[in-house]
Legacy VTK file of the C-alpha trace (Angstrom):
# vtk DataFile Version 3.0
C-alpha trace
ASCII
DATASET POLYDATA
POINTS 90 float
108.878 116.634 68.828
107.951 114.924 66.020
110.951 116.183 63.967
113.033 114.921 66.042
111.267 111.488 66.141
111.522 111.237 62.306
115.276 112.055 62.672
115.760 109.394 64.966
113.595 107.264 62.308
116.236 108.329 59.499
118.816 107.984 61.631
118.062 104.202 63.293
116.627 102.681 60.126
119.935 102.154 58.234
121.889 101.123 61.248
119.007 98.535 61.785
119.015 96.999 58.612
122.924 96.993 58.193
122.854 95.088 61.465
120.017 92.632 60.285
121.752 91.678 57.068
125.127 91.334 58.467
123.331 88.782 61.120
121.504 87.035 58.543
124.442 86.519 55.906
126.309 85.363 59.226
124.036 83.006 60.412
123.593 81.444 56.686
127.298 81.188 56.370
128.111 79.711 59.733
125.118 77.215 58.753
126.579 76.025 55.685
129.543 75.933 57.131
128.863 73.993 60.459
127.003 71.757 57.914
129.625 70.801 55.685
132.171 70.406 58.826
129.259 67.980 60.539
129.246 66.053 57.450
133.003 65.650 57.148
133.639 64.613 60.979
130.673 61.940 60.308
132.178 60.818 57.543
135.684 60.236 59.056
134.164 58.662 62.399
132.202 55.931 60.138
134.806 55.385 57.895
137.479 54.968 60.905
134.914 52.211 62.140
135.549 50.165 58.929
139.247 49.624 58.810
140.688 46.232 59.209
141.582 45.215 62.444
145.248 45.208 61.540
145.939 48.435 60.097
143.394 50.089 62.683
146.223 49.011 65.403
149.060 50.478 63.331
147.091 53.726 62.810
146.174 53.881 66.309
149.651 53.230 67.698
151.037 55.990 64.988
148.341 58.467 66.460
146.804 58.955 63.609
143.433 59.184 65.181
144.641 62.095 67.478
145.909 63.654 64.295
142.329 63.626 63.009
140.835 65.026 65.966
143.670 68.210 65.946
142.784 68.678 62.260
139.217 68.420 62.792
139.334 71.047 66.012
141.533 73.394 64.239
138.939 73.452 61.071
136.307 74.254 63.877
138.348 77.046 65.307
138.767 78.291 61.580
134.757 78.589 61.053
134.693 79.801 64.264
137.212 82.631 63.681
135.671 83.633 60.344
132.283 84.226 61.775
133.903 86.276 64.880
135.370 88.244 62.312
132.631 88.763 60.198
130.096 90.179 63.058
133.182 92.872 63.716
134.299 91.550 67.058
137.768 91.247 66.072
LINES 1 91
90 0 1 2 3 4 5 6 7 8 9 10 11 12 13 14 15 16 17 18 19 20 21 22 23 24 25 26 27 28 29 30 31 32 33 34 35 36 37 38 39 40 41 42 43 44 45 46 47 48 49 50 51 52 53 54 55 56 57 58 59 60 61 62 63 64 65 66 67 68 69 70 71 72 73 74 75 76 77 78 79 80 81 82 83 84 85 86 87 88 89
């Protein structure tokens, strides 16, 4: 029995750590990457806030703040995507 517990040993420790660094590098990445899409979106909502009154109408009448949100999403799906990809899924 106990040759076949250190096969299982050979066997499982590789897969384990393949799995734990592919997780970890993951995680990091999606991190740095929710962080620096966090800071973008805050930075467009604060700035939209600060627009005259009379250009804010013309924007807002053009859609322009819609536009902004469909960039913004599609960015998200992007990270999103690149992560699913990453942990194999696709």
């Amino acid at each position: 029995m106990s040759s076949y517990g250190l096969y299982l040993a050979s066997v499982a420790a590789p897969i384990a750590q393949r799995v734990l660094i592919g997780l970890g590098i993951g995680t990091i990445t999606y991190i740095g990457l929710d962080a620096a899409f966090t800071t973008v979106k805050d930075g467009v909502v604060n700035n939209w806030g600060q627009v005259p009154q009379g250009a804010l109408a013309v924007l807002t009448a053009a859609g322009v703040g819609q536009a902004v949100g469909i960039v913004l999403g599609a960015i998200a799906a992007r990270v999103v995507m690149i992560q699913v990809k990453k942990l194999g899924v696709l």
